[in-house]
TORKOL-4160 file (C-alpha; in steps of 0.2 Angstrom, whole numbers, padded with zeros to 4 digits, m for minus):
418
<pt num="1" X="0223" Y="m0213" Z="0118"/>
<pt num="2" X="0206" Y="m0204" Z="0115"/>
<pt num="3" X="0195" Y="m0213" Z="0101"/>
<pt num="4" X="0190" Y="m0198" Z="0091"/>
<pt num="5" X="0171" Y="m0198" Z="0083"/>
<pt num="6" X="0173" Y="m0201" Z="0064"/>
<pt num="7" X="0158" Y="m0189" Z="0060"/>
<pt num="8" X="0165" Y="m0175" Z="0071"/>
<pt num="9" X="0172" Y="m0160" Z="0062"/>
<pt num="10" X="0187" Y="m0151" Z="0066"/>
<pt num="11" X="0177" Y="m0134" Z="0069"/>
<pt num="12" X="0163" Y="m0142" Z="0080"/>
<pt num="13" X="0178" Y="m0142" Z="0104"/>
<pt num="14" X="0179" Y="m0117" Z="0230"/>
<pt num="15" X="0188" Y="m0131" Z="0220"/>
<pt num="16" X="0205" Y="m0141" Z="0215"/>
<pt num="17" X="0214" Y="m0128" Z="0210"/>
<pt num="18" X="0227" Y="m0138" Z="0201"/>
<pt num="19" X="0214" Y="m0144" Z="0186"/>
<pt num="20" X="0208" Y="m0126" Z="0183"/>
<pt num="21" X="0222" Y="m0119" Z="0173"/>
<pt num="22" X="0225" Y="m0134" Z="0163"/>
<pt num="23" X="0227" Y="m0128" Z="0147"/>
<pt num="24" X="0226" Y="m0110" Z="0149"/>
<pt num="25" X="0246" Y="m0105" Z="0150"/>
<pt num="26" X="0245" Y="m0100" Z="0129"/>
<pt num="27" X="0226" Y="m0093" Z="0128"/>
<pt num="28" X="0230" Y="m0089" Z="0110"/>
<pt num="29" X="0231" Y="m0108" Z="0102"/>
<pt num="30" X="0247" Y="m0111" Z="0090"/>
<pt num="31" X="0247" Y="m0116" Z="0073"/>
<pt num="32" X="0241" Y="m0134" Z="0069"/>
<pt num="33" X="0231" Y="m0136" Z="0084"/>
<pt num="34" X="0214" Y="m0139" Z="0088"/>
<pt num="35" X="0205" Y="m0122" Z="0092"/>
<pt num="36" X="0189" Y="m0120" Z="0100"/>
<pt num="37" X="0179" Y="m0103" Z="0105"/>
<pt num="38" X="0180" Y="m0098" Z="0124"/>
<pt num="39" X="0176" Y="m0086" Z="0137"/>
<pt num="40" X="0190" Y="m0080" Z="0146"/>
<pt num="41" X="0191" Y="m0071" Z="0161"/>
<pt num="42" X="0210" Y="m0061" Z="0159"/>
<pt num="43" X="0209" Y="m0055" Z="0179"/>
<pt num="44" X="0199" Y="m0053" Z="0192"/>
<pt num="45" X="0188" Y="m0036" Z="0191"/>
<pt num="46" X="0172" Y="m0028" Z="0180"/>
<pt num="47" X="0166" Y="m0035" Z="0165"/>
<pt num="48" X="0179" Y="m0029" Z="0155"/>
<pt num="49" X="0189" Y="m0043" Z="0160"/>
<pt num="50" X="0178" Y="m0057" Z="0150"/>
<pt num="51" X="0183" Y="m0060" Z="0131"/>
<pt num="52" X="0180" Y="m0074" Z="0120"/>
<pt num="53" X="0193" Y="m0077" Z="0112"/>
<pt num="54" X="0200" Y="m0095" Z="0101"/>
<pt num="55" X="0211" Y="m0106" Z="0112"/>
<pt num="56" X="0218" Y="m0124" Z="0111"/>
<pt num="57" X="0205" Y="m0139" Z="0111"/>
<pt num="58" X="0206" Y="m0151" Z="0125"/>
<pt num="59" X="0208" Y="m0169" Z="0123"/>
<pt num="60" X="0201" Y="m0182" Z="0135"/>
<pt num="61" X="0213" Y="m0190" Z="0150"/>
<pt num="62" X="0211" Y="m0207" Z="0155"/>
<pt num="63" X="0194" Y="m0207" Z="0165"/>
<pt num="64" X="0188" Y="m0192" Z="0156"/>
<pt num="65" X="0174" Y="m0189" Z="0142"/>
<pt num="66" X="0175" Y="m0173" Z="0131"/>
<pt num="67" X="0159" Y="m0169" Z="0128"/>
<pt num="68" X="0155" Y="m0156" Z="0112"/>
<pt num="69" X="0145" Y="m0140" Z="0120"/>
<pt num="70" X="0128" Y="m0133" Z="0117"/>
<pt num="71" X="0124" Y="m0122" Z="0133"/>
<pt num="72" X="0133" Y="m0118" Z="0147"/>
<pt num="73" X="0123" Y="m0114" Z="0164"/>
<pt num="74" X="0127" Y="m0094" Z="0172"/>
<pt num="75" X="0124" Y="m0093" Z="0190"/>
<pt num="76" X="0127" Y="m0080" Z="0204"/>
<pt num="77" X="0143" Y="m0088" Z="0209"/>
<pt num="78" X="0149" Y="m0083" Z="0191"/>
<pt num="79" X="0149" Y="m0067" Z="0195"/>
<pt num="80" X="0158" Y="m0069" Z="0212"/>
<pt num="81" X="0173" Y="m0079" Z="0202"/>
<pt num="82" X="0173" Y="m0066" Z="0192"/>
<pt num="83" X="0177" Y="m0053" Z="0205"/>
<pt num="84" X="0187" Y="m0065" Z="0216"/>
<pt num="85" X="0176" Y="m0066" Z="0231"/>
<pt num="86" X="0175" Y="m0084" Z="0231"/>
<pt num="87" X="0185" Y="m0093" Z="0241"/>
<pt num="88" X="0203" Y="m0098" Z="0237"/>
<pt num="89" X="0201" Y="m0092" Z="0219"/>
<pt num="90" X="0211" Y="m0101" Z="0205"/>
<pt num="91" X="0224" Y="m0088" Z="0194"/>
<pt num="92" X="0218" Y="m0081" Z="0181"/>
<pt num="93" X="0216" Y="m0082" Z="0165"/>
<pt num="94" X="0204" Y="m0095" Z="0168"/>
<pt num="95" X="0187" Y="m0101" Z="0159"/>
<pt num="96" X="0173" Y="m0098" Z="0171"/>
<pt num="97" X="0157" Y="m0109" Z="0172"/>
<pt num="98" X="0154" Y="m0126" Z="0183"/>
<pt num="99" X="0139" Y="m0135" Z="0172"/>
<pt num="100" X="0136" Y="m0139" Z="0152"/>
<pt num="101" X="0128" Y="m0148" Z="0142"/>
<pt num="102" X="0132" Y="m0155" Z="0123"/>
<pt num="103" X="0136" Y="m0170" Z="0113"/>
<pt num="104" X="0149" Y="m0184" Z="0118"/>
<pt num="105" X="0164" Y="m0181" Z="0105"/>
<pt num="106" X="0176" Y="m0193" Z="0112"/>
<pt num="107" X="0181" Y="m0203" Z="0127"/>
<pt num="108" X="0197" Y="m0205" Z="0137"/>
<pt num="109" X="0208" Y="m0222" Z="0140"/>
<pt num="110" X="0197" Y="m0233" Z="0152"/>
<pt num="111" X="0183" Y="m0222" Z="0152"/>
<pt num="112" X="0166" Y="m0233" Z="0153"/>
<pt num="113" X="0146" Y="m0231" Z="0153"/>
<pt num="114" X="0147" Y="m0219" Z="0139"/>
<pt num="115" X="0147" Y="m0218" Z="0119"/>
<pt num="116" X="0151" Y="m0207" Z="0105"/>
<pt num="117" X="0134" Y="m0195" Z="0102"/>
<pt num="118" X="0128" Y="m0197" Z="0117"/>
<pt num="119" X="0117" Y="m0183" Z="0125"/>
<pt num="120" X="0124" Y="m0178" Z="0141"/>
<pt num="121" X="0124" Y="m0165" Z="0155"/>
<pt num="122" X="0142" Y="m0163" Z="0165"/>
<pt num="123" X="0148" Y="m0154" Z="0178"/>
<pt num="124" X="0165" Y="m0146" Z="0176"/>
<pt num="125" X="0179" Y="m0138" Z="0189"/>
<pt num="126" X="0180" Y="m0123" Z="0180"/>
<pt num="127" X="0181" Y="m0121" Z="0159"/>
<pt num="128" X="0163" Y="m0125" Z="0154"/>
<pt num="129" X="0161" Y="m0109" Z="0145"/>
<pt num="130" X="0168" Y="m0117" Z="0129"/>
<pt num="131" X="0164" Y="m0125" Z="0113"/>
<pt num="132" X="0171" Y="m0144" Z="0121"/>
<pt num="133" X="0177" Y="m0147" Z="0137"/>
<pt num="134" X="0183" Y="m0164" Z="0145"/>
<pt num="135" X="0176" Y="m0169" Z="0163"/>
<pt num="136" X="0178" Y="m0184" Z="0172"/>
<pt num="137" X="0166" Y="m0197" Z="0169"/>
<pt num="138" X="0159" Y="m0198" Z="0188"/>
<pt num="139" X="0153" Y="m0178" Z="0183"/>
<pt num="140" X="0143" Y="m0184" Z="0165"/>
<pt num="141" X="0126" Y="m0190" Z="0167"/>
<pt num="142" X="0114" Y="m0194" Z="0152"/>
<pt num="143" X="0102" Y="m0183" Z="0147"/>
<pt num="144" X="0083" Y="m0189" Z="0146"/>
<pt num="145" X="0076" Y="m0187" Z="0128"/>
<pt num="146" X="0064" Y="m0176" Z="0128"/>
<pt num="147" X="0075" Y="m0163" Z="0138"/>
<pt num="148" X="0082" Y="m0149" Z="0127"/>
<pt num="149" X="0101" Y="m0143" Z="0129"/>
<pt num="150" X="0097" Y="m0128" Z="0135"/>
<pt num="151" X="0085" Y="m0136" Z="0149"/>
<pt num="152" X="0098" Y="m0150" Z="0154"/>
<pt num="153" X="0112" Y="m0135" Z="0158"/>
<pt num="154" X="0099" Y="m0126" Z="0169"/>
<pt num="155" X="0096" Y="m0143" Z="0180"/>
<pt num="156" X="0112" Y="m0151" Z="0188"/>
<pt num="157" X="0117" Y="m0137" Z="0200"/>
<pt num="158" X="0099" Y="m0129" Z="0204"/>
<pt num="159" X="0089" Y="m0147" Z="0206"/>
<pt num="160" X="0104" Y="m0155" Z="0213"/>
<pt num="161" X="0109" Y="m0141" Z="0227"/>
<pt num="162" X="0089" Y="m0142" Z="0229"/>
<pt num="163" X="0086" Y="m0159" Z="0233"/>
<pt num="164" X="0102" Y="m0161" Z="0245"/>
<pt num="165" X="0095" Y="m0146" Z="0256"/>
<pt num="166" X="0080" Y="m0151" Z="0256"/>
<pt num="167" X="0080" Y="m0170" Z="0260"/>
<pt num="168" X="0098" Y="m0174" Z="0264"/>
<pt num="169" X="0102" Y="m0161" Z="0274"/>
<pt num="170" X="0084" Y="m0152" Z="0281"/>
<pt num="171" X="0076" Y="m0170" Z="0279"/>
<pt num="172" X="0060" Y="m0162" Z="0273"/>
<pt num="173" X="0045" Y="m0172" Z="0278"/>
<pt num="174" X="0025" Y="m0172" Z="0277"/>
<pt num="175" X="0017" Y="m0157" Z="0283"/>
<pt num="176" X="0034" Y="m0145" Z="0285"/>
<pt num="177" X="0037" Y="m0130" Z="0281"/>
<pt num="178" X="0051" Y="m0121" Z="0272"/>
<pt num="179" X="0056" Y="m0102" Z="0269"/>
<pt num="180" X="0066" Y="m0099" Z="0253"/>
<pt num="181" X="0077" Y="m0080" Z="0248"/>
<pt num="182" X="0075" Y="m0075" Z="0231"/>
<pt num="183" X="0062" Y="m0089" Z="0226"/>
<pt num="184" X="0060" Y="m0079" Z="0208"/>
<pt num="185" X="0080" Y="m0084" Z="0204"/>
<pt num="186" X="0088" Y="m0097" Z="0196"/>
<pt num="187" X="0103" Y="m0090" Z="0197"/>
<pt num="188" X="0107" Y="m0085" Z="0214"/>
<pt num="189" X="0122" Y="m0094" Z="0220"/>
<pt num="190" X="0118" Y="m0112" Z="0213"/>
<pt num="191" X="0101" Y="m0115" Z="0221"/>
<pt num="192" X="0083" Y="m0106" Z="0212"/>
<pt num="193" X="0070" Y="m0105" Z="0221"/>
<pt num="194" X="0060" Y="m0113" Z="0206"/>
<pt num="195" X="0069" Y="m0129" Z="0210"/>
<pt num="196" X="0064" Y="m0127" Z="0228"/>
<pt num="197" X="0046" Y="m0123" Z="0223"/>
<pt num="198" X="0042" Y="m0136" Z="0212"/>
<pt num="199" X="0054" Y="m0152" Z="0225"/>
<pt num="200" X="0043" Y="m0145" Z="0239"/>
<pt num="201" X="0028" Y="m0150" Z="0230"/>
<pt num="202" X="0032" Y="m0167" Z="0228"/>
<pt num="203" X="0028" Y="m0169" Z="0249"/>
<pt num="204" X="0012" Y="m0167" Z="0253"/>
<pt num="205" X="0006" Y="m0151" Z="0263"/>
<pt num="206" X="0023" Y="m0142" Z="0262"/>
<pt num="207" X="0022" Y="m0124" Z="0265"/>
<pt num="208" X="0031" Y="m0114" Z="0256"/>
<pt num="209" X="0038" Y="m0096" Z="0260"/>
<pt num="210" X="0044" Y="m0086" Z="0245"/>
<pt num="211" X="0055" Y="m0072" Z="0246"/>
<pt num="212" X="0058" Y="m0061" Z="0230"/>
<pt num="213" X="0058" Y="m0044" Z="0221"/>
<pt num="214" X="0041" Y="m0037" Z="0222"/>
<pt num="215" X="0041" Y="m0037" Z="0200"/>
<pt num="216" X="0044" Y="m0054" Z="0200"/>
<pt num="217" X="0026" Y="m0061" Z="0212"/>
<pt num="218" X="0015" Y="m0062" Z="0196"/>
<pt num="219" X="0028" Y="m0076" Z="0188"/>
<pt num="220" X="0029" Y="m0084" Z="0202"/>
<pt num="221" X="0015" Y="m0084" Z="0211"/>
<pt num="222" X="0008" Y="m0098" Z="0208"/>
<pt num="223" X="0022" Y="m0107" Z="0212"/>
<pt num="224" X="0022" Y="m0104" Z="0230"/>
<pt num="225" X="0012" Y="m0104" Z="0247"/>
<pt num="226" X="0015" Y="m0087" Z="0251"/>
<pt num="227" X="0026" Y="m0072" Z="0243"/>
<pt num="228" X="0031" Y="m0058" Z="0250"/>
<pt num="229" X="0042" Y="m0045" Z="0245"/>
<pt num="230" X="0060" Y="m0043" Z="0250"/>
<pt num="231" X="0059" Y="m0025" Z="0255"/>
<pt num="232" X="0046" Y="m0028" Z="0265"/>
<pt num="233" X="0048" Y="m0033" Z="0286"/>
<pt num="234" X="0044" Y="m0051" Z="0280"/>
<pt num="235" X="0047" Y="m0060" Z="0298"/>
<pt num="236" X="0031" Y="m0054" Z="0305"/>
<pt num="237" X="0022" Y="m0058" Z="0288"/>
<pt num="238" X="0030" Y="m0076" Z="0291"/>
<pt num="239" X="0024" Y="m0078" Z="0311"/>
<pt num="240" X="0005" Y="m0070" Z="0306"/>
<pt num="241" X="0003" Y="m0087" Z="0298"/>
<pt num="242" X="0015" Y="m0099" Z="0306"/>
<pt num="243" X="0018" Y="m0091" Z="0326"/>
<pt num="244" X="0028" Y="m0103" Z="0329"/>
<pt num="245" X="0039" Y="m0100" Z="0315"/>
<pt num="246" X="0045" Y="m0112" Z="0298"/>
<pt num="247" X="0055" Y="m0127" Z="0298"/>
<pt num="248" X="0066" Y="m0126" Z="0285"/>
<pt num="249" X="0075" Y="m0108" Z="0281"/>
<pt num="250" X="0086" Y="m0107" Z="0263"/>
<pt num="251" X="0099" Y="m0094" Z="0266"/>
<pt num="252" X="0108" Y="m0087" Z="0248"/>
<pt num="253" X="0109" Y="m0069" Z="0253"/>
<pt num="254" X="0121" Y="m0069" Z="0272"/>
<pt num="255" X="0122" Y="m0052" Z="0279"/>
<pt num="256" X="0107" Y="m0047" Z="0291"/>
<pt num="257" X="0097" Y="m0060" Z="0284"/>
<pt num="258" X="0105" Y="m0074" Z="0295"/>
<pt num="259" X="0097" Y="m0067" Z="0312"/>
<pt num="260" X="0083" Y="m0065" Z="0302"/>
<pt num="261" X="0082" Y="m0084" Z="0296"/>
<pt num="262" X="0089" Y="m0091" Z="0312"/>
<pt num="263" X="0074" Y="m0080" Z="0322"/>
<pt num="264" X="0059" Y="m0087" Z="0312"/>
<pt num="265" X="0066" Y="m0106" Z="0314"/>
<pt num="266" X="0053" Y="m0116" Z="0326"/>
<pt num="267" X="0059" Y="m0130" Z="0337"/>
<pt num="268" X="0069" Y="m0142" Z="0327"/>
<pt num="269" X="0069" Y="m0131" Z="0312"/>
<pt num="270" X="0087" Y="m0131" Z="0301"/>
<pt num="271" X="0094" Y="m0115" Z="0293"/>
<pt num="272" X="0107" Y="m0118" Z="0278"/>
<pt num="273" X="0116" Y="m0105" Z="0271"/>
<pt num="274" X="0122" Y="m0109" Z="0253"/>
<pt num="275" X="0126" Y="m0089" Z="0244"/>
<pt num="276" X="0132" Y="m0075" Z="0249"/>
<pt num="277" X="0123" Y="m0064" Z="0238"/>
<pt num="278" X="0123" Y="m0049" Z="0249"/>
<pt num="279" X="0142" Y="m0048" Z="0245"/>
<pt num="280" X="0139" Y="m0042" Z="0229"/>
<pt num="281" X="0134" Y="m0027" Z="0225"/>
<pt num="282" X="0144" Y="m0018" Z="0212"/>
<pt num="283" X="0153" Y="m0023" Z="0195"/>
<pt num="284" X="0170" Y="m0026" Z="0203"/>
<pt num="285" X="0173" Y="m0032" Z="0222"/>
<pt num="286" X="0169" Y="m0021" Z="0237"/>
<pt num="287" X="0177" Y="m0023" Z="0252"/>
<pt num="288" X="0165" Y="m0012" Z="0262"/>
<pt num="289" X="0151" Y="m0025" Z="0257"/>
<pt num="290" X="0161" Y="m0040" Z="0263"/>
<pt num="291" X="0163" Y="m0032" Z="0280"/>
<pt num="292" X="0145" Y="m0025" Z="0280"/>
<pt num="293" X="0138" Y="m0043" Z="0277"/>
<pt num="294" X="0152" Y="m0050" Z="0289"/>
<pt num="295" X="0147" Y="m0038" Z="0301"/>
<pt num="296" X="0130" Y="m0041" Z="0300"/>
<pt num="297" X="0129" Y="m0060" Z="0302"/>
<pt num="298" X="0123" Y="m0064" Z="0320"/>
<pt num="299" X="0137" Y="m0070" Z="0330"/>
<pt num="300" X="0129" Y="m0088" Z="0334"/>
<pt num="301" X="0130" Y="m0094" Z="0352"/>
<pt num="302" X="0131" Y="m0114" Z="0353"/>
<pt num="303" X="0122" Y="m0114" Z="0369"/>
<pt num="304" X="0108" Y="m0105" Z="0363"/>
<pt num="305" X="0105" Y="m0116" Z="0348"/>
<pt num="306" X="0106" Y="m0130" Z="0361"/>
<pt num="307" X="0093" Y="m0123" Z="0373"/>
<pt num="308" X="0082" Y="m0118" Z="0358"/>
<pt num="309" X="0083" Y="m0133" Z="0346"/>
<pt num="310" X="0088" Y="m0126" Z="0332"/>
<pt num="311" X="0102" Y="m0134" Z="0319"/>
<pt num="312" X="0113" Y="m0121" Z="0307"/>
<pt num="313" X="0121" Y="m0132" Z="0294"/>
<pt num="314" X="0130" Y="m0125" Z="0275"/>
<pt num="315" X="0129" Y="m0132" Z="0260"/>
<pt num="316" X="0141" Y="m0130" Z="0243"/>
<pt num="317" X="0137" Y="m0143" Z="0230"/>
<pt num="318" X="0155" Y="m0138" Z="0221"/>
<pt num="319" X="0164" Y="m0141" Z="0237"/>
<pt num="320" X="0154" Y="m0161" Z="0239"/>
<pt num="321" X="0161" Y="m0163" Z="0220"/>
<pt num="322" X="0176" Y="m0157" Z="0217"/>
<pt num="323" X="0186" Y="m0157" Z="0234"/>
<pt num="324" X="0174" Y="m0172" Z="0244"/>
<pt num="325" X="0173" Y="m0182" Z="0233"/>
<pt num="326" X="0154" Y="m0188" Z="0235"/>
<pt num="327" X="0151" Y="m0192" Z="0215"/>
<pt num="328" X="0142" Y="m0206" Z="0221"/>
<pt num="329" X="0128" Y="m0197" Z="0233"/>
<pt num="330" X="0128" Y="m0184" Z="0220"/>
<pt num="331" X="0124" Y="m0198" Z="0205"/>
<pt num="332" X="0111" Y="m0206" Z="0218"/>
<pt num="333" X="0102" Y="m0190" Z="0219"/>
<pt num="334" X="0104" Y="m0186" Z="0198"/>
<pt num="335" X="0095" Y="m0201" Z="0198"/>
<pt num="336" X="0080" Y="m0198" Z="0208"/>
<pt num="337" X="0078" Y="m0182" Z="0199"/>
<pt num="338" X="0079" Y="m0187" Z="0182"/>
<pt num="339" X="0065" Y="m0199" Z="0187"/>
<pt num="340" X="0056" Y="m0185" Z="0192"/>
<pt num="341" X="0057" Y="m0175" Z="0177"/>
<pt num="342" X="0052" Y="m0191" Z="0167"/>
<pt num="343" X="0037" Y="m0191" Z="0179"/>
<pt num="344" X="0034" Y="m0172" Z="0173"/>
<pt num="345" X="0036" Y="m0168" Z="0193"/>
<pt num="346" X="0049" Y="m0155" Z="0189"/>
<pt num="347" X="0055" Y="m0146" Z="0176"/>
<pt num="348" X="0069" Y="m0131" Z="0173"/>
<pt num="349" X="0065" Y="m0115" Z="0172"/>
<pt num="350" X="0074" Y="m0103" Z="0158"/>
<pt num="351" X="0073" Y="m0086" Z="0159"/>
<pt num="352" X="0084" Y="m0083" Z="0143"/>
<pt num="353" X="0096" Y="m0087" Z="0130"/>
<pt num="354" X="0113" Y="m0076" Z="0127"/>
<pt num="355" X="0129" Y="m0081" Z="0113"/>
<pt num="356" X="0145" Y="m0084" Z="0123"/>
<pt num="357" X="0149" Y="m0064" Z="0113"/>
<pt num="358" X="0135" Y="m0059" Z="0126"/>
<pt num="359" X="0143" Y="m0064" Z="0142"/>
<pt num="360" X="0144" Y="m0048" Z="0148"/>
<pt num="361" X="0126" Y="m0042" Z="0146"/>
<pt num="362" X="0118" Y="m0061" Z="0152"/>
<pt num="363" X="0131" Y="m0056" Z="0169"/>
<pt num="364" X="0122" Y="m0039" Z="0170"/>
<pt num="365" X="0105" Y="m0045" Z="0170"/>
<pt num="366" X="0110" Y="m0058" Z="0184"/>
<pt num="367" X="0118" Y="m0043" Z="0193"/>
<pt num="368" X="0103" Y="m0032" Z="0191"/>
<pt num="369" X="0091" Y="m0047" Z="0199"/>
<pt num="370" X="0081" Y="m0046" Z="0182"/>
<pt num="371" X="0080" Y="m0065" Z="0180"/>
<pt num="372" X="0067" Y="m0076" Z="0182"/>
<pt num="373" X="0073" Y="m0095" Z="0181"/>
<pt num="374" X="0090" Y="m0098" Z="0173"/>
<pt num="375" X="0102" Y="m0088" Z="0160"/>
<pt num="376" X="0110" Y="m0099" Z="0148"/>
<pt num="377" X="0124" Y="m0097" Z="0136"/>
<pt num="378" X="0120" Y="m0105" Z="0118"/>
<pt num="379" X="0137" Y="m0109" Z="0112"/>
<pt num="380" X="0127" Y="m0109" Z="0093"/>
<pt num="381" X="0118" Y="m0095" Z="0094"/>
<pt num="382" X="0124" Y="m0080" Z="0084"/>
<pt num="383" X="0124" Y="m0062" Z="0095"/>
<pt num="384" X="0113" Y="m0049" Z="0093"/>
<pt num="385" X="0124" Y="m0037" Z="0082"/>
<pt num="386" X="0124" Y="m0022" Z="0094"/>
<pt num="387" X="0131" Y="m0035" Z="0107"/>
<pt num="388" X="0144" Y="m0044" Z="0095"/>
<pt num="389" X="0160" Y="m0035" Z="0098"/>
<pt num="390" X="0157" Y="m0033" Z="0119"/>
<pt num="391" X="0164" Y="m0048" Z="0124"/>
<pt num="392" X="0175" Y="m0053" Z="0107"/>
<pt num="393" X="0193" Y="m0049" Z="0109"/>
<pt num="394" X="0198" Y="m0030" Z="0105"/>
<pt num="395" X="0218" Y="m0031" Z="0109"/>
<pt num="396" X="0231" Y="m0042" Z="0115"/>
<pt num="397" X="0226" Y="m0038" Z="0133"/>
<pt num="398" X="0210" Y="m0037" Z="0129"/>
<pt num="399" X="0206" Y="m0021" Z="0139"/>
<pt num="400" X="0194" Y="m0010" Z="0135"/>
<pt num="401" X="0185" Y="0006" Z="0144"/>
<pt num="402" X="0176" Y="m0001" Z="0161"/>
<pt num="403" X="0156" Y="0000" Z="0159"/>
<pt num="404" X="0147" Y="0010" Z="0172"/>
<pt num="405" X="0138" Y="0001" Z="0186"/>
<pt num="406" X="0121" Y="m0002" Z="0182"/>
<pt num="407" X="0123" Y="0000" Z="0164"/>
<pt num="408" X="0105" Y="m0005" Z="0157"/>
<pt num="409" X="0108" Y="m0005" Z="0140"/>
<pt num="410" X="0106" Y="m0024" Z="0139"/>
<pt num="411" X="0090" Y="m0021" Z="0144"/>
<pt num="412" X="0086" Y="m0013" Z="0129"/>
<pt num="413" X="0096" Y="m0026" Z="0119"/>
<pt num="414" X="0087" Y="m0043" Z="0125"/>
<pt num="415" X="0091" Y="m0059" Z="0115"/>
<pt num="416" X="0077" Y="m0072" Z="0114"/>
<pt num="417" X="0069" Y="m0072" Z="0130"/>
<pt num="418" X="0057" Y="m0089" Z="0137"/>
């Protein structure tokens, strides 16, 4: 029996795929019900397939805490859900997004460590893109006070995919060195290189290697070693200043860079692959850039990473969560973090701030690589009027007319931008 807050209002709601539909078999809520605002995806495809729409409001299992949301976190693998590229896709229509932040609203049978109005941050299998959504309790982690909403959904998956690459998995030490893609992002698949930047500088004389759009240097500069642009023939730039080559490589991209990465490890270095970016590169899913990045991914010979001493690991924080069931590694490590951010050591980045009715232009900026730090959805923000009826629902299917890839009209239509 959940034990609903009293000063609630009625108005104010590759993983297990069994949890993700919950809920979503009558997307348009009945009668006396609970309704909430969502954003759901109706199939697989362009940006056409994302409405908001109302649909029936959760209530908390035992173990779970239904948490009331502010802002939901976009990332890179958002749009890969979107076009079904990820691995093992749950059927659709589904809410996307896998990290929120809000207000506790009410907690399930037997649910402990947690009370009504607290100030948390969750992550979530799938559904976060909602006004409430109910998580279980091992996913919910208090929010410090100083951090804002909006700051606390653009820190689980980023710092926390960070930090396990980093000193779990590469065992980042005095002195190293690391090489990150798309160091301007925070959105790449689940791991910015801000995060990276600003963890790296908690070890003393750790070089860092950014990689990144040549318009993004001047924002970032400052937050790396050494930034070179991703058009440019970086591995030589890399071996001018470290012949032997790096420690640590950060891999979100695939495709031709995993030679690449593998190429500029020195002795003892590990490369981690953790994105797939390079898959992506229209609105709806290409086949013919799946088998160019498959087909450009250097076959890896164990006996050569034997003679040379080089380790090749992966890494998907989702996977850890939802289907490994490491909550309690993944707590230890929130932990160390918050501290951390207590200690003003690191902080989010946010590039900007879009209304759940804007889904579709926040997904085009990330598309376009135009983001520096993280997009977030404000679920209390109102939309920009000329973006108001993109994303709302337009018909029982709702279909509309596909946009054209590359549209830039959101560039000219910019909510409030950090």
């Amino acid at each position: 029996m959940a034990k609903e807050g009293a000063d609630m209002t009625e108005e104010t709601e590759f993983m297990i795929d069994k949890n993700v539909g919950k809920g979503l078999e009558n997307v348009e809520s009945s009668g006396n019900a609970k309704e909430m605002r969502a954003v759901i995806l109706a199939g697989f495809g362009g940006l056409n397939k994302l409405k908001v729409t109302k649909k029936a409001m959760p209530e908390p299992q035992d173990g779970e805490v239904k948490i009331r949301v502010k802002a939901c976190g976009l990332n890179f693998l958002d749009l890969m859900v979107r076009q079904g590229t990820v691995d093992n896709p749950p059927k659709p229509p589904l809410v996307p997004g896998f990290e929120c932040s809000g207000i506790v609203e009410s907690l399930g049978e037997s649910t402990k460590g947690f009370e009504i109005g607290d100030r948390v941050m969750a992550f979530v299998n799938y559904n976060a893109w909602a006004e409430v959504v109910c998580t279980p309790v091992d996913f919910v982690y208090k929010m410090p006070d100083e951090m804002t909403f909006a700051e606390a959904a653009a820190f689980s998956l980023n710092f926390v995919a960070a930090y396990m690459m980093l000193f779990e998995v590469a065992s980042l030490r005095e002195g190293m060195s690391v090489l990150v893609h798309s160091a301007g992002g925070g959105v790449v698949s689940l791991c910015p290189g801000q995060a990276v930047a600003q963890l790296c500088s908690t070890v003393p004389n750790v070089t860092v290697f950014g990689i990144a759009s040549c318009f993004k240097h001047a924002a970032i500069r400052d937050s790396v070693t050494h930034l070179f642009d991703r058009n440019v023939d970086y591995i030589q730039e890399v071996k001018k200043i470290c012949p032997e080559g790096v420690d640590v490589v950060l891999d979100c991209l695939c495709g031709e860079n995993t030679g690449k990465g593998l190429s500029l490890l020195k002795p003892l270095g590990t490369y981690i692959l953790y994105g797939a970016s390079n898959m992506v590169t229209g609105e709806t899913k290409s086949f013919f850039s799946f088998a160019k990045s498959w087909w450009q991914v250097e076959k890896v010979n164990p006996i050569k990473l034997y003679e040379e001493n080089k380790v090749i690991a992966g890494f998907s924080l989702l996977n850890l969560l939802f289907k490994q069931g490491r909550c309690s590694l993944v707590k230890s490590v929130m932990d160390k973090l918050l501290c951390l951010y207590e200690q003003k050591k690191i902080k989010p980045v946010v590039d900007s701030l879009w209304a759940l009715e804007e889904v579709k232009e926040a997904m085009q900026r990330i598309h376009d690589r135009g983001n520096i730090g993280k997009l977030i959805l404000d679920v209390e923000k109102s939309p920009t009027p000329l973006m108001a009826s993109d994303s709302t629902e337009t018909s029982e299917a709702g279909e509309e007319e596909e946009e054209p890839e590359g549209d830039n009209d959101s560039k000219e239509r910019m909510p409030f931008i950090h």
